[in-house]
HTML snippet that shows the backbone in 3Dmol.js (N, CA, C, O; Angstrom):
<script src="https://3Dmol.org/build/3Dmol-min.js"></script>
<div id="view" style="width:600px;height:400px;position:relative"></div>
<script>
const pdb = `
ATOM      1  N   UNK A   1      18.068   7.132 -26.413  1.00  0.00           N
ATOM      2  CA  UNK A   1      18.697   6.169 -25.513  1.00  0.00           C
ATOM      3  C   UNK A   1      18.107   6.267 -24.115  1.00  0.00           C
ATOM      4  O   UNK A   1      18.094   5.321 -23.327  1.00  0.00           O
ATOM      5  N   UNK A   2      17.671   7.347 -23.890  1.00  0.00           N
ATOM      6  CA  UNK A   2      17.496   7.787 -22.195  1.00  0.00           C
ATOM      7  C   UNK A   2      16.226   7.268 -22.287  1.00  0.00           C
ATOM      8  O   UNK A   2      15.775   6.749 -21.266  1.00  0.00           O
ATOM      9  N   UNK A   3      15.437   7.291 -23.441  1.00  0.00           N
ATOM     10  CA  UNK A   3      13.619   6.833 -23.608  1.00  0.00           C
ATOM     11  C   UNK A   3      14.175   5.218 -23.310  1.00  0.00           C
ATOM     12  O   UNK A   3      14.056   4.771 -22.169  1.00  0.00           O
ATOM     13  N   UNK A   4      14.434   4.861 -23.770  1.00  0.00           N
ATOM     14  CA  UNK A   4      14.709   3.604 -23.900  1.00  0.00           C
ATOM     15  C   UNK A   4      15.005   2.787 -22.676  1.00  0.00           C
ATOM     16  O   UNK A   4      14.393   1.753 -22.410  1.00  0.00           O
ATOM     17  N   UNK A   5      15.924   3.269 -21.976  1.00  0.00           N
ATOM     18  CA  UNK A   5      16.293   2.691 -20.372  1.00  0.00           C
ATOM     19  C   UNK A   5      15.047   3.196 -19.636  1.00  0.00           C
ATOM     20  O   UNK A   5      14.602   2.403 -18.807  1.00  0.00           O
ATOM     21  N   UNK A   6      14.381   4.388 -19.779  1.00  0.00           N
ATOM     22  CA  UNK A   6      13.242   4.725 -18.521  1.00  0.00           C
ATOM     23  C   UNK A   6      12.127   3.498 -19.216  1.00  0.00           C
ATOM     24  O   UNK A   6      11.773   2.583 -18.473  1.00  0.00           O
ATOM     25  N   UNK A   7      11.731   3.534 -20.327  1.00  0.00           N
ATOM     26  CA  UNK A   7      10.597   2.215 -21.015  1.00  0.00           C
ATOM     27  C   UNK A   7      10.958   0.851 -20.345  1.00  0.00           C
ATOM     28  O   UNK A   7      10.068   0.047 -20.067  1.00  0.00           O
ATOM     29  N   UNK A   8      12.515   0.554 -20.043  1.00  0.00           N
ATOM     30  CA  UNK A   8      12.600  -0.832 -20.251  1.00  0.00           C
ATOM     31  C   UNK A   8      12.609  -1.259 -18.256  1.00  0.00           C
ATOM     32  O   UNK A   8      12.235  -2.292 -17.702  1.00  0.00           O
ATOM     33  N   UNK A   9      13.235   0.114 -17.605  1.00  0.00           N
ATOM     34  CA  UNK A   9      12.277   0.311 -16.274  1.00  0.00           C
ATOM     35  C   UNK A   9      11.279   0.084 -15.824  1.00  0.00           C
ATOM     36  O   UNK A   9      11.052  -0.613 -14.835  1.00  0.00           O
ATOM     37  N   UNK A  10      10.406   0.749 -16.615  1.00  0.00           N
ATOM     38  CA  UNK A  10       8.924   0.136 -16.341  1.00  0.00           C
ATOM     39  C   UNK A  10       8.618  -0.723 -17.012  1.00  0.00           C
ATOM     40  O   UNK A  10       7.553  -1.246 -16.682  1.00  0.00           O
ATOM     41  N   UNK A  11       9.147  -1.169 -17.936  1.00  0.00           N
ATOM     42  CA  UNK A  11       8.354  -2.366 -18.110  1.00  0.00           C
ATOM     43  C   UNK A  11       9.008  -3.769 -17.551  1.00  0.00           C
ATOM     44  O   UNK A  11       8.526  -4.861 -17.851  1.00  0.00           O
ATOM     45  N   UNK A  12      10.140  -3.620 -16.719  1.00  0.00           N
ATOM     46  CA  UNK A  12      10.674  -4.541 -16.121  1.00  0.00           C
ATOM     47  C   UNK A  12       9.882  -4.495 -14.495  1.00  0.00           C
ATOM     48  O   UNK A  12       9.552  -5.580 -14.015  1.00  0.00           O
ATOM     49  N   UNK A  13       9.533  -2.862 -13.486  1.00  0.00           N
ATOM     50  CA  UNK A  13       8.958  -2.881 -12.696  1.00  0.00           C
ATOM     51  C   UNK A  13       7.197  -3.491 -12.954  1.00  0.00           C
ATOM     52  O   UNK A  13       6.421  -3.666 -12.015  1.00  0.00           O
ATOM     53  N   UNK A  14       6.956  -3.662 -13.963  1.00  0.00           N
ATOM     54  CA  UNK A  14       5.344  -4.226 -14.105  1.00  0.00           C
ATOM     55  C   UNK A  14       5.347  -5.766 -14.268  1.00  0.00           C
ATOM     56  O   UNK A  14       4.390  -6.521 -14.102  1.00  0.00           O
ATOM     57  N   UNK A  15       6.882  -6.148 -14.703  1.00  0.00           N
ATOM     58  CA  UNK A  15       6.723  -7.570 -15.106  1.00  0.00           C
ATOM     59  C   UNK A  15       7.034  -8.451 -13.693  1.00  0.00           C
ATOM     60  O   UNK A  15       6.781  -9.605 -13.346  1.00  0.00           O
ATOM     61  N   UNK A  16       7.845  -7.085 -12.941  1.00  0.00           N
ATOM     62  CA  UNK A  16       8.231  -7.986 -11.198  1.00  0.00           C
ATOM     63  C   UNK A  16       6.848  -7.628 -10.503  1.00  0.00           C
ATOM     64  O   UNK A  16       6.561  -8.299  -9.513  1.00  0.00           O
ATOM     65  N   UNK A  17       6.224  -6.935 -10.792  1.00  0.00           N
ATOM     66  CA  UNK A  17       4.894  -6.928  -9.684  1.00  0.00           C
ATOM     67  C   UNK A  17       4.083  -7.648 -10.267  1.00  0.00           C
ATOM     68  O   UNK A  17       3.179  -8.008  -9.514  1.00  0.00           O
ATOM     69  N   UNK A  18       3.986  -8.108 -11.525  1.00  0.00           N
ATOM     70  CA  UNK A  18       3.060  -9.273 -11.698  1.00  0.00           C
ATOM     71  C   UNK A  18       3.365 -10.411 -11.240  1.00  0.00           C
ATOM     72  O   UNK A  18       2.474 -11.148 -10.820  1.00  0.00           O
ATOM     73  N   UNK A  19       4.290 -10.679 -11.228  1.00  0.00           N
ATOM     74  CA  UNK A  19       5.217 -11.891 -10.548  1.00  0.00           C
ATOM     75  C   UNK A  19       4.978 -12.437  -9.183  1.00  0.00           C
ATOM     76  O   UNK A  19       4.643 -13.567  -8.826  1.00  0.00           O
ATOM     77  N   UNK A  20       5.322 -10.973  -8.273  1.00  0.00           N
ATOM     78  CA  UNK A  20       4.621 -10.750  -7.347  1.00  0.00           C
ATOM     79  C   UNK A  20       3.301 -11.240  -6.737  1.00  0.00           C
ATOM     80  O   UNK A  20       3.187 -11.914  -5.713  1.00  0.00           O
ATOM     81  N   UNK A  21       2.071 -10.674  -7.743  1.00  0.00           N
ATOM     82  CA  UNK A  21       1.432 -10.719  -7.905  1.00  0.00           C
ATOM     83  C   UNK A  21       0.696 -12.832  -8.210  1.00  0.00           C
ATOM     84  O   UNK A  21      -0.314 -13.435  -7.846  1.00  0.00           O
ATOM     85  N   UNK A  22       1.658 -13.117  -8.849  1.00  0.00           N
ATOM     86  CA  UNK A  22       0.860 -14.879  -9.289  1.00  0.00           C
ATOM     87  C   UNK A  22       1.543 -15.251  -8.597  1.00  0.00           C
ATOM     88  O   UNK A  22       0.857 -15.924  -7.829  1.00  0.00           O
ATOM     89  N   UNK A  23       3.082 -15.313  -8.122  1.00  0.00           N
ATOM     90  CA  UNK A  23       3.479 -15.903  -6.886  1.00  0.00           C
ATOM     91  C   UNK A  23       4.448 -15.323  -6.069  1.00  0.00           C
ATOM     92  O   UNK A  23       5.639 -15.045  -6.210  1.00  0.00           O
ATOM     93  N   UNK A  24       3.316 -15.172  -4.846  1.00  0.00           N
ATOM     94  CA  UNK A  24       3.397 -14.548  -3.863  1.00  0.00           C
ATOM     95  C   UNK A  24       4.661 -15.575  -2.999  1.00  0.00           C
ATOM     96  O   UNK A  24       5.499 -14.809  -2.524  1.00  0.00           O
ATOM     97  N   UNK A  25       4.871 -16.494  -2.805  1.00  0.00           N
ATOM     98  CA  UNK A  25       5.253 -17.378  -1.810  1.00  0.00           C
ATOM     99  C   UNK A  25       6.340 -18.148  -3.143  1.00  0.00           C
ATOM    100  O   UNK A  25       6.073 -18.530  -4.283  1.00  0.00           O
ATOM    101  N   UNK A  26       7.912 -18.130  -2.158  1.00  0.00           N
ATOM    102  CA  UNK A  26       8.909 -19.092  -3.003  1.00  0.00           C
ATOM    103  C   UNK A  26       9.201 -19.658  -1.926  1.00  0.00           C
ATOM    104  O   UNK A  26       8.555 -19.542  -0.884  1.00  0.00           O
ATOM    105  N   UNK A  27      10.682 -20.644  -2.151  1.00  0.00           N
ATOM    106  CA  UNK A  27      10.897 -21.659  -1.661  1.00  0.00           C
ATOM    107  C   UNK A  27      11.703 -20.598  -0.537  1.00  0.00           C
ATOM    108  O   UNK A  27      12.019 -19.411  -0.609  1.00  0.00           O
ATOM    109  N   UNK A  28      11.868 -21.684   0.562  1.00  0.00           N
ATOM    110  CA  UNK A  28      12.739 -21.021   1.837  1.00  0.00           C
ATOM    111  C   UNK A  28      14.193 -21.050   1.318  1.00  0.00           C
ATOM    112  O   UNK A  28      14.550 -21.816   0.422  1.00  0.00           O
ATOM    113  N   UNK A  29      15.036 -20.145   1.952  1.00  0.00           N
ATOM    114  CA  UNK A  29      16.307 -20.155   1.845  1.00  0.00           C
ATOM    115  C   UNK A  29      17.224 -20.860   2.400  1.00  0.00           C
ATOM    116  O   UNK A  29      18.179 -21.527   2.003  1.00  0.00           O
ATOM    117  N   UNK A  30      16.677 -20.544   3.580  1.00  0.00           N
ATOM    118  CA  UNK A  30      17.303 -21.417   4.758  1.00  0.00           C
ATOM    119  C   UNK A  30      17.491 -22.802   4.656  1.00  0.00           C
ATOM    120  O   UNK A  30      18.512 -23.429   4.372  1.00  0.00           O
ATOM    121  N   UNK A  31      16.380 -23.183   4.923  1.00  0.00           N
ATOM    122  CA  UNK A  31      16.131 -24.735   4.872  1.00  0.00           C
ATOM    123  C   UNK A  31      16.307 -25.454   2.961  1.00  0.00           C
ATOM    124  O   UNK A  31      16.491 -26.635   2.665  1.00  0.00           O
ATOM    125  N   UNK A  32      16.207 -24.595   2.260  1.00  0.00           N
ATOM    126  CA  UNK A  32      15.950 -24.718   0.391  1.00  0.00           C
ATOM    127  C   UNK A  32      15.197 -25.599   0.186  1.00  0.00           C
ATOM    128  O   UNK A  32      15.351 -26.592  -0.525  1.00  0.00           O
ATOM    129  N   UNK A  33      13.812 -25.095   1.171  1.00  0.00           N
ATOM    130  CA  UNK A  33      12.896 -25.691   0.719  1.00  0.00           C
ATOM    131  C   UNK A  33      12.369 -27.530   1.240  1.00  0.00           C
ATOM    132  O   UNK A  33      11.611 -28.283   0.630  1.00  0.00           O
ATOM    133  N   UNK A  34      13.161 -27.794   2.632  1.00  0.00           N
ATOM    134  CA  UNK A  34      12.849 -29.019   2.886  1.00  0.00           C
ATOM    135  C   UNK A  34      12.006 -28.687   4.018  1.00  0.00           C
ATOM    136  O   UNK A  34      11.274 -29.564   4.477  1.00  0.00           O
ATOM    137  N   UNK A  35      12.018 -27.888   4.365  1.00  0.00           N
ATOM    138  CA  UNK A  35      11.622 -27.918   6.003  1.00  0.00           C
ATOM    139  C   UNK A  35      11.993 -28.307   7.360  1.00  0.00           C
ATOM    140  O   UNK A  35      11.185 -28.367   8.287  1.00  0.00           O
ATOM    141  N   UNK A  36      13.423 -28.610   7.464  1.00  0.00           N
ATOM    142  CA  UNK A  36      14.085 -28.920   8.037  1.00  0.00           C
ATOM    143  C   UNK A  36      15.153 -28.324   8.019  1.00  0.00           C
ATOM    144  O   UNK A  36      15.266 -27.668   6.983  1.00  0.00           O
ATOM    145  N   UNK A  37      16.576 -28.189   9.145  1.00  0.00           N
ATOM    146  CA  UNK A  37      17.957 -27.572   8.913  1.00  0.00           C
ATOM    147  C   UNK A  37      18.931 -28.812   9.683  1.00  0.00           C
ATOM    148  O   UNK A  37      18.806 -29.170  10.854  1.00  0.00           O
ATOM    149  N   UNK A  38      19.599 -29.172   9.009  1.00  0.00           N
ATOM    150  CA  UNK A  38      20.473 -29.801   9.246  1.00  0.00           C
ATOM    151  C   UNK A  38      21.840 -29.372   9.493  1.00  0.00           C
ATOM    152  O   UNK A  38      22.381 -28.600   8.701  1.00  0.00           O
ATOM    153  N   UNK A  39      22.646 -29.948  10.862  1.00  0.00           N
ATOM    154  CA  UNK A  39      24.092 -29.245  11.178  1.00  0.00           C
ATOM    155  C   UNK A  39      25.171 -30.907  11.514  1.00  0.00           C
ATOM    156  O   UNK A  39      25.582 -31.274  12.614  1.00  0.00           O
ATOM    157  N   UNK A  40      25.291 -31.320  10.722  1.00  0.00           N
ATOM    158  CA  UNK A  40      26.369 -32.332  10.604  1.00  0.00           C
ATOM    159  C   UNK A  40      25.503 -33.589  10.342  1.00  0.00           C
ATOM    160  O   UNK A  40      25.011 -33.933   9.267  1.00  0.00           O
ATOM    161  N   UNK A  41      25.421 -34.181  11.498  1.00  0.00           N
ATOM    162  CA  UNK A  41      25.024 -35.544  11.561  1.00  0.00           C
ATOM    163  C   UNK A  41      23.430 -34.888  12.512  1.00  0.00           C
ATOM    164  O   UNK A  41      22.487 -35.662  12.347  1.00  0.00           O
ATOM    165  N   UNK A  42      23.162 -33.938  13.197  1.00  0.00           N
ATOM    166  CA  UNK A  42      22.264 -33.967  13.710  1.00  0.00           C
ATOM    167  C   UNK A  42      21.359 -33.068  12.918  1.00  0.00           C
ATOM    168  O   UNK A  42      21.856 -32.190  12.213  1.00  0.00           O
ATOM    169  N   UNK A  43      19.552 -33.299  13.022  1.00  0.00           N
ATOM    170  CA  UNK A  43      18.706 -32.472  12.328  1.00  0.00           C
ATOM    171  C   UNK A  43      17.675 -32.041  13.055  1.00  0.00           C
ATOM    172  O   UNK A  43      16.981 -32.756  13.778  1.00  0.00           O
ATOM    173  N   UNK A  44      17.552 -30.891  12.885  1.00  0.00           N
ATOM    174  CA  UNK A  44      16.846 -29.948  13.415  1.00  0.00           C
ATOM    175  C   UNK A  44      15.689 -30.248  12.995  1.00  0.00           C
ATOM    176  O   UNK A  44      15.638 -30.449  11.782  1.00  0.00           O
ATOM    177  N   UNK A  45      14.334 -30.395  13.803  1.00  0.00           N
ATOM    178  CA  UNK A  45      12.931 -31.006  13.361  1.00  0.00           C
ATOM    179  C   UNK A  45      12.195 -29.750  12.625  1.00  0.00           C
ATOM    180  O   UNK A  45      11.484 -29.979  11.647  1.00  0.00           O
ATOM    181  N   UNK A  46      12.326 -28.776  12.977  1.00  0.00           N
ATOM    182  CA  UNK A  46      11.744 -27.467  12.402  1.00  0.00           C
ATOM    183  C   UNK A  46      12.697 -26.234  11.452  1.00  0.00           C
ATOM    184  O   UNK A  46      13.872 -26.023  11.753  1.00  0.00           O
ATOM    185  N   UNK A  47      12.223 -25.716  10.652  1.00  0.00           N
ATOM    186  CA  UNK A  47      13.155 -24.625  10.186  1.00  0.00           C
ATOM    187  C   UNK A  47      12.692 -23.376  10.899  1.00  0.00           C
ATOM    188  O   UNK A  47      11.475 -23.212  10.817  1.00  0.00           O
ATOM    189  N   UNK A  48      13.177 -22.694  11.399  1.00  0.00           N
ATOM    190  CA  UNK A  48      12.672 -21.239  12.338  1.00  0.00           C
ATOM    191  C   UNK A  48      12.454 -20.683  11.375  1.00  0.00           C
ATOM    192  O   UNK A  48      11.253 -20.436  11.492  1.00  0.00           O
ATOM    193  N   UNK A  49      12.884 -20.139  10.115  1.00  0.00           N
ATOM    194  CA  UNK A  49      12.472 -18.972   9.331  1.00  0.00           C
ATOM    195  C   UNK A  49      10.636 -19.514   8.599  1.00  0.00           C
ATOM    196  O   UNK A  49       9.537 -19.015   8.838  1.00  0.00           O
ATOM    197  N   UNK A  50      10.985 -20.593   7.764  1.00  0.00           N
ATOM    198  CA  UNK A  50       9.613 -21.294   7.606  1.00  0.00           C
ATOM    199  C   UNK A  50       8.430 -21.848   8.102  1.00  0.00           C
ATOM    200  O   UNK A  50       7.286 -21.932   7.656  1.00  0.00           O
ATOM    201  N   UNK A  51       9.225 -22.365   9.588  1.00  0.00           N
ATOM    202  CA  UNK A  51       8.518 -22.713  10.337  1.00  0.00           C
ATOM    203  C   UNK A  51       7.899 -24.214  10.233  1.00  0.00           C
ATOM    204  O   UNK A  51       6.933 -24.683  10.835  1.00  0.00           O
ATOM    205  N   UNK A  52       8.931 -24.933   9.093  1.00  0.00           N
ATOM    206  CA  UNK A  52       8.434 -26.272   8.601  1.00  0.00           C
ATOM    207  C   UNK A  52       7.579 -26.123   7.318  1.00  0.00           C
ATOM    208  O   UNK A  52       7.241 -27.193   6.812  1.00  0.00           O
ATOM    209  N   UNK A  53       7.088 -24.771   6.582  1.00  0.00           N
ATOM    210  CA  UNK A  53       6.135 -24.678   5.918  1.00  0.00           C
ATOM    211  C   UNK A  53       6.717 -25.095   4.413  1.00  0.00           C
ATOM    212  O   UNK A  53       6.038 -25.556   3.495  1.00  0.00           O
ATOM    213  N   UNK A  54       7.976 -24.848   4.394  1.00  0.00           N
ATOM    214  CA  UNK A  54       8.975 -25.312   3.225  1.00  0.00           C
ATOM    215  C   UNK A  54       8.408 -23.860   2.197  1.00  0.00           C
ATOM    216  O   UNK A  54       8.351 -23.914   0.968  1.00  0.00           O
ATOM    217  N   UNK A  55       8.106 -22.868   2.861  1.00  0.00           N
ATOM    218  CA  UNK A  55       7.740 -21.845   1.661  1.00  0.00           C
ATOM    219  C   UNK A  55       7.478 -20.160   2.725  1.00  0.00           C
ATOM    220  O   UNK A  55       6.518 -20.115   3.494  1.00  0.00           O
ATOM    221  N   UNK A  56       8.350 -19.056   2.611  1.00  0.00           N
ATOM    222  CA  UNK A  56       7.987 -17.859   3.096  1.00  0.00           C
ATOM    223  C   UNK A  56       7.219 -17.220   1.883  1.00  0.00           C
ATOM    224  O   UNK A  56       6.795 -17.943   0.982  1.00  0.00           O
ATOM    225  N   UNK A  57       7.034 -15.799   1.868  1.00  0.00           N
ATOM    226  CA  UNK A  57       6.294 -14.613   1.114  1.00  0.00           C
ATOM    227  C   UNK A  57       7.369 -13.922   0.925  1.00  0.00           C
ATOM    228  O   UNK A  57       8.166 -13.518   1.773  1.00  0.00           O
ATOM    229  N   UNK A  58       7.387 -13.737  -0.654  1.00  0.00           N
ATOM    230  CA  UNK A  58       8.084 -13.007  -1.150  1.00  0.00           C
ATOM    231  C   UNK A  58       7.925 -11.510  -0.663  1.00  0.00           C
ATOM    232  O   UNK A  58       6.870 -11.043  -0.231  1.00  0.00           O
ATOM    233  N   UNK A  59       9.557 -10.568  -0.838  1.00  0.00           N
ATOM    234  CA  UNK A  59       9.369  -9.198  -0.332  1.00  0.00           C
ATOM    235  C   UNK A  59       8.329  -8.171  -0.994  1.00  0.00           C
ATOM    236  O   UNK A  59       8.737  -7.720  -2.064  1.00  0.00           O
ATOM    237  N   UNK A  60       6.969  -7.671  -0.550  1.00  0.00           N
ATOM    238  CA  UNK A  60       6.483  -6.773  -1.091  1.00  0.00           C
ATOM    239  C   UNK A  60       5.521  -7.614  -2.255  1.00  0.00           C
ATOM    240  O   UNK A  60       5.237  -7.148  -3.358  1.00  0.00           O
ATOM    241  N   UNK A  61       5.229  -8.534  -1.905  1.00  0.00           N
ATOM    242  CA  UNK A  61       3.984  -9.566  -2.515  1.00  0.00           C
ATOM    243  C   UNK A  61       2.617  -9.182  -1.473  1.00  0.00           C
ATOM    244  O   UNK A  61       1.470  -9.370  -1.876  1.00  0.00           O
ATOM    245  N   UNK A  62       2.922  -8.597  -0.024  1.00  0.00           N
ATOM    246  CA  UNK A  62       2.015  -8.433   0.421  1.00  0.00           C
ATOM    247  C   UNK A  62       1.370  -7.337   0.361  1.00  0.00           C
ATOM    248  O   UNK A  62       0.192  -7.380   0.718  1.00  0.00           O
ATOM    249  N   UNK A  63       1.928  -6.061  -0.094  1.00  0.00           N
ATOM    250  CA  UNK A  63       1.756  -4.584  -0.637  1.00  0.00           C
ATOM    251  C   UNK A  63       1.156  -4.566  -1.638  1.00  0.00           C
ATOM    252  O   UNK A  63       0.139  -3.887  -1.778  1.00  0.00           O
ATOM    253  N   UNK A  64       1.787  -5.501  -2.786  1.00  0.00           N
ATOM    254  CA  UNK A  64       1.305  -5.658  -4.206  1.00  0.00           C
ATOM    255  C   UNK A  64      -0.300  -6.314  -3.767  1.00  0.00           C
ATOM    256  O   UNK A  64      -1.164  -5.441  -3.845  1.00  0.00           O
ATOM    257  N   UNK A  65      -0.578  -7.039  -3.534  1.00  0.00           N
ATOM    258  CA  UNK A  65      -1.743  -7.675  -2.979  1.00  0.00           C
ATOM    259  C   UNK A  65      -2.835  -7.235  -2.311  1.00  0.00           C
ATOM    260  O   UNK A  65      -3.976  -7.563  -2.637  1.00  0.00           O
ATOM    261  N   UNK A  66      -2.498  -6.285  -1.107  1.00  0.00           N
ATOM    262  CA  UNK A  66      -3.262  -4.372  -0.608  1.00  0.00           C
ATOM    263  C   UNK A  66      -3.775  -3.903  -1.788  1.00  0.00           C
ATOM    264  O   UNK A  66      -4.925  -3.889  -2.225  1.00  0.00           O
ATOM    265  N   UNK A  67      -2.778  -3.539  -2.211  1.00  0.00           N
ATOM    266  CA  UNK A  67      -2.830  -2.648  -3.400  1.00  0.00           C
ATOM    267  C   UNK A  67      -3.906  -2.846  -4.282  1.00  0.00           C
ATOM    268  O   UNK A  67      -4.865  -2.079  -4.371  1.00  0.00           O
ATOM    269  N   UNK A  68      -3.710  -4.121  -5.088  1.00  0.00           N
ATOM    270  CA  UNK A  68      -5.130  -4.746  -5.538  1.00  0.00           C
ATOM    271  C   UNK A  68      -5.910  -5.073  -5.239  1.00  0.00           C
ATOM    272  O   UNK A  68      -6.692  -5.540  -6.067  1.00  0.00           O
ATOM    273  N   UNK A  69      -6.190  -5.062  -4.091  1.00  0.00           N
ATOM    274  CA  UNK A  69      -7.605  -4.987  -3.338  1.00  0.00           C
ATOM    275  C   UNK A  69      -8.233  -4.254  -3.044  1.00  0.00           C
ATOM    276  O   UNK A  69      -9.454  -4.409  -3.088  1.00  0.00           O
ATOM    277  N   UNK A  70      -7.688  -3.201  -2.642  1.00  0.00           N
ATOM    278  CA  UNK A  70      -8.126  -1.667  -2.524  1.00  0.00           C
ATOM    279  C   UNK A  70      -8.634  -1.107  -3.714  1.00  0.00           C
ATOM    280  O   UNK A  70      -9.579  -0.324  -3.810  1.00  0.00           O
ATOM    281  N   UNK A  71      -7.561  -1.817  -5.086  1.00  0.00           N
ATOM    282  CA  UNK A  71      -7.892  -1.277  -6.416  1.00  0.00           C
ATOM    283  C   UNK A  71      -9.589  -1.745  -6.404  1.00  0.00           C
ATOM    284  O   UNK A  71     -10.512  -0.934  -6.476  1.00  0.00           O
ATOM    285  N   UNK A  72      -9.722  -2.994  -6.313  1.00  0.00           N
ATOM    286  CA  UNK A  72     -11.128  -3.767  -6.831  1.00  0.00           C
ATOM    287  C   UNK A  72     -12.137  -3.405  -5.933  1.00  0.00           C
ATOM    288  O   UNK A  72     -13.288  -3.050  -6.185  1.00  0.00           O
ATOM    289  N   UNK A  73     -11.546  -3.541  -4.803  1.00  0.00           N
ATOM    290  CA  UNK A  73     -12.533  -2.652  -3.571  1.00  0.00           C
ATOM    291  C   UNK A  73     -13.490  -1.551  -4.255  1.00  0.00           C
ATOM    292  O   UNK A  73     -14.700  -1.622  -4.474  1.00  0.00           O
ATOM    293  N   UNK A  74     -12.607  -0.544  -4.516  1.00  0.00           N
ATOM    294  CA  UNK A  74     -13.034   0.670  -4.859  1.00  0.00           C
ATOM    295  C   UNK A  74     -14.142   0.530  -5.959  1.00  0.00           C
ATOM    296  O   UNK A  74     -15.219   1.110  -5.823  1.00  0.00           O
ATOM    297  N   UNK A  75     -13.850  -0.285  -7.099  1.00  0.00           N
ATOM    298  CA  UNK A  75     -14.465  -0.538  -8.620  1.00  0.00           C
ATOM    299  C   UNK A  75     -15.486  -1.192  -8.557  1.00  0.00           C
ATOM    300  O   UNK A  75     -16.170  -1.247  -9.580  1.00  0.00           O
ATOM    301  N   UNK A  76     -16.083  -2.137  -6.954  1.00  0.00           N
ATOM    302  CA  UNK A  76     -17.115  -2.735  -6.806  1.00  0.00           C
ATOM    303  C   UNK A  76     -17.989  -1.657  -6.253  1.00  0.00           C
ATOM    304  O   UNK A  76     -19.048  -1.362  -6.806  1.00  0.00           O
ATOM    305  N   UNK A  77     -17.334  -0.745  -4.589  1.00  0.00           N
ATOM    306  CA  UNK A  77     -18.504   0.206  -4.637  1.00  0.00           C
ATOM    307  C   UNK A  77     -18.705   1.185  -5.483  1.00  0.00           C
ATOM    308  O   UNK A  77     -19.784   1.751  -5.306  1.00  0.00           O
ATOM    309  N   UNK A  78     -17.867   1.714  -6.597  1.00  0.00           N
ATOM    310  CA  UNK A  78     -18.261   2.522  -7.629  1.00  0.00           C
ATOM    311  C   UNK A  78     -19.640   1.795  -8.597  1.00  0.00           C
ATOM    312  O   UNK A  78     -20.449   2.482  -9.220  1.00  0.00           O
ATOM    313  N   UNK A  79     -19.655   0.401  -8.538  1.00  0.00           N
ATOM    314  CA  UNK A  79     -20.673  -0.252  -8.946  1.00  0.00           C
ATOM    315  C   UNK A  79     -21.543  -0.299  -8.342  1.00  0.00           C
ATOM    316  O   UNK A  79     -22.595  -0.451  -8.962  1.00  0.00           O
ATOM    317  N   UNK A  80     -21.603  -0.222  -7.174  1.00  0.00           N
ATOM    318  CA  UNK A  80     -23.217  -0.576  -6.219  1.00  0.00           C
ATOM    319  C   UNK A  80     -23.301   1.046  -6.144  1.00  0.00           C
ATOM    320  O   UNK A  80     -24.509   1.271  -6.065  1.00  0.00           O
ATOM    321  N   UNK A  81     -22.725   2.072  -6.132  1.00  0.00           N
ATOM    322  CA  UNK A  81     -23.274   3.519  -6.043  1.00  0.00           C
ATOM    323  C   UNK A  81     -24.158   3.868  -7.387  1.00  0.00           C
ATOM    324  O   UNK A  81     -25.314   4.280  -7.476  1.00  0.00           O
ATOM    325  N   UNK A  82     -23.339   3.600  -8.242  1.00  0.00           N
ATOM    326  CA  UNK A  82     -23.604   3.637  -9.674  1.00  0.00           C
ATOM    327  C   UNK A  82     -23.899   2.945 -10.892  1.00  0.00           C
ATOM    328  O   UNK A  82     -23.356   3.261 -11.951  1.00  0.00           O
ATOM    329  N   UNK A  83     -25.031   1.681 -10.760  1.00  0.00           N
ATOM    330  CA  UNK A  83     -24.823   0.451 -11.435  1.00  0.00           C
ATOM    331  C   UNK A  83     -25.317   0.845 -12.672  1.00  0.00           C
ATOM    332  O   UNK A  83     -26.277   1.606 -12.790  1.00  0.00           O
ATOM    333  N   UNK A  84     -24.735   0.388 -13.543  1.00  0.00           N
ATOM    334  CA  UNK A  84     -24.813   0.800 -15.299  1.00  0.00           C
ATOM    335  C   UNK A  84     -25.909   0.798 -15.576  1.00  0.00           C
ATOM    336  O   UNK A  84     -26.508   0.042 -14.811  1.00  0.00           O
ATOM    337  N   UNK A  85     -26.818   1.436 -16.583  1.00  0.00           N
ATOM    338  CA  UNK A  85     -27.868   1.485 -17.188  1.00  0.00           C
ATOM    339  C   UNK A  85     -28.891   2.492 -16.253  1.00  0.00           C
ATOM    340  O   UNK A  85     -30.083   2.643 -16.524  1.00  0.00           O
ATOM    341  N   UNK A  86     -28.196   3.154 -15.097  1.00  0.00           N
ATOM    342  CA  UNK A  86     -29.608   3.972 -14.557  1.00  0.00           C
ATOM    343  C   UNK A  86     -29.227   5.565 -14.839  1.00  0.00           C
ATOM    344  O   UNK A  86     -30.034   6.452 -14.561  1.00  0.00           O
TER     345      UNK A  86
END
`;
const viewer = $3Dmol.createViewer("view");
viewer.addModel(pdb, "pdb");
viewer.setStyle({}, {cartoon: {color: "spectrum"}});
viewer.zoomTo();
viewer.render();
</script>
């Protein structure tokens, strides 16, 4: 049982960093996504959190994203130090 909850851990933490990972950017909260905030009858031309963009960065999409770059970083100069066949 205890195998079972630590497996389904990780394989739930690999399925949110891939996620992460293909989309980085969801809809705003604030505004839900119009780009605008509205307070009765009057509307606000900009959303402050979005900034009008109708889309922020998800939490820790930008870490996940480091992360893999640094990964590939590394695996390209391991290739130009060491290119196959010499």
């Amino acid at each position: 049982m205890n195998a079972h909850l630590i497996l389904f851990v990780i394989v739930a933490l690999a399925v949110w960093l891939g996620f992460l990972y293909l989309a980085p950017f969801g809809r705003c909260g604030k505004c839900k996504g119009t780009g605008h905030i509205s307070s009765g009858r009057r509307q606000v031309k900009v959303c402050p959190r979005c900034k009008g963009r109708r889309r922020i960065q998800r939490r820790g999409s930008r870490t996940v994203h480091r992360l893999a770059y640094r990964i590939r970083g590394r695996a390209a100069n391991r290739r130009q130090i060491h290119p196959e066949g010499q």
